[in-house]
matplotlib code that plots the C-alpha trace (Angstrom):
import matplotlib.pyplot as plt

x = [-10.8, -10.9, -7.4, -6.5, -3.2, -1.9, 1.1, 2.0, 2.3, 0.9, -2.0, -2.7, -2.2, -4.7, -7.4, -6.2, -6.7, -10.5, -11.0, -10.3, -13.2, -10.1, -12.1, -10.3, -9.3, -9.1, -5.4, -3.7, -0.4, 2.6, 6.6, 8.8, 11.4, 9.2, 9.3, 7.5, 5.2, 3.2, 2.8, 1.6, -1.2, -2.4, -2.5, -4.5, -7.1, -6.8, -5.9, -3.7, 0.0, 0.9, 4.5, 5.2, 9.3, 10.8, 14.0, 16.8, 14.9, 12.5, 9.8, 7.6, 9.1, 7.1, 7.2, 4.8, 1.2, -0.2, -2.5, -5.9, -6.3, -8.4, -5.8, -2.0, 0.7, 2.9, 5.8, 8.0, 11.5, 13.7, 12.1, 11.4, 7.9, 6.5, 5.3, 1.6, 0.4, 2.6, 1.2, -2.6, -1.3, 0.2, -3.0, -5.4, -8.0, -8.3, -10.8, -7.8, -7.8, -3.7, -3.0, 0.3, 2.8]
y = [-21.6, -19.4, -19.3, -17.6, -18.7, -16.4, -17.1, -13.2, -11.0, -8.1, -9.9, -10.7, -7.1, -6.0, -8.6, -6.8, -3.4, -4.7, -6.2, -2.6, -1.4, 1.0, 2.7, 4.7, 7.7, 6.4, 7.6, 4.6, 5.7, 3.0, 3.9, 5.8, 2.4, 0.4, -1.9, -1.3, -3.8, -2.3, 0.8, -2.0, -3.2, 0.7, 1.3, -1.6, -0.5, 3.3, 4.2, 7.3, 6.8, 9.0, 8.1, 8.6, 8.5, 5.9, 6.4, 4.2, 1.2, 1.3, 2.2, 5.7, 8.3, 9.2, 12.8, 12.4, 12.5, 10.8, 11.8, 11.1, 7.7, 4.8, 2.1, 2.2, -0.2, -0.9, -2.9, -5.6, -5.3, -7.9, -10.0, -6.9, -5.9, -2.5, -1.0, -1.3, 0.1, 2.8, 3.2, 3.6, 6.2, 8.2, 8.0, 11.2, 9.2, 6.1, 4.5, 3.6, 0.0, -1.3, -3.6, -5.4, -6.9]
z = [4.6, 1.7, -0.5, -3.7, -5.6, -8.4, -10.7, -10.0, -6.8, -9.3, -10.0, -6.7, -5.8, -8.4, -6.4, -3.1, -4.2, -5.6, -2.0, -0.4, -2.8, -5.0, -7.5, -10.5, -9.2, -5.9, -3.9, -3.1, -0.7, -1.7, 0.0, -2.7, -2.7, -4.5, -7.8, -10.9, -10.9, -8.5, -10.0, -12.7, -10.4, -9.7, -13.4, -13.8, -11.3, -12.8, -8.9, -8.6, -7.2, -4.0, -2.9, 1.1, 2.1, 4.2, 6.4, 6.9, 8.7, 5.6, 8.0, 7.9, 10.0, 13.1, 12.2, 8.6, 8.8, 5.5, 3.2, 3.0, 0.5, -0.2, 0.6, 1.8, 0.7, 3.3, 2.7, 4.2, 3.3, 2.8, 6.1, 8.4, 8.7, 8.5, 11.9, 10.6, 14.2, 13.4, 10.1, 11.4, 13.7, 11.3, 8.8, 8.6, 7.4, 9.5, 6.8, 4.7, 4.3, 4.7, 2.3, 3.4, 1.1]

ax = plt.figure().add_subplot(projection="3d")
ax.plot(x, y, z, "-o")
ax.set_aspect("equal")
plt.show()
């Protein structure tokens, strides 16, 4: 069994992104309600930021197709998880790796 401990979530973000093969330059989609620290991570891996809107249930509404990106953040808020078959349905390029929070 292969484990990883790290004294940050950011850092261990960082090491996520790197799995997912995030090069700089790279679009990485993350929700628009997010915290800084993230955007920490991306800078850290010189990925560029693209911010997709989440509705009321903090989920991605059915109606958006997202963009073409490396990776996707999606998010679990406060104990509810994202839809992440949802998520692969709505993504135009289904080689995105989903990196889940």
């Amino acid at each position: 069994m292969n484990r990883m401990y790290y004294a940050y979530a950011r850092h261990a973000l960082v090491a996520a992104l790197r799995m997912a093969r995030v090069q700089p330059g790279d679009v990485v989609l993350l929700p628009h309600f997010i915290c800084r620290d993230v955007l920490a991570s991306l800078k850290a891996v010189q990925a560029v930021p693209v911010f997709y809107h989440v509705d009321e249930n903090l989920q991605v509404p059915r109606s958006i197709k997202l963009p073409p990106a490396r990776a996707v953040l999606a998010v679990n808020y406060f104990g509810f998880p994202a839809d992440l078959e949802q998520l692969q349905q709505q993504l135009t390029d289904q080689n995105s790796v989903i990196i889940e929070d």
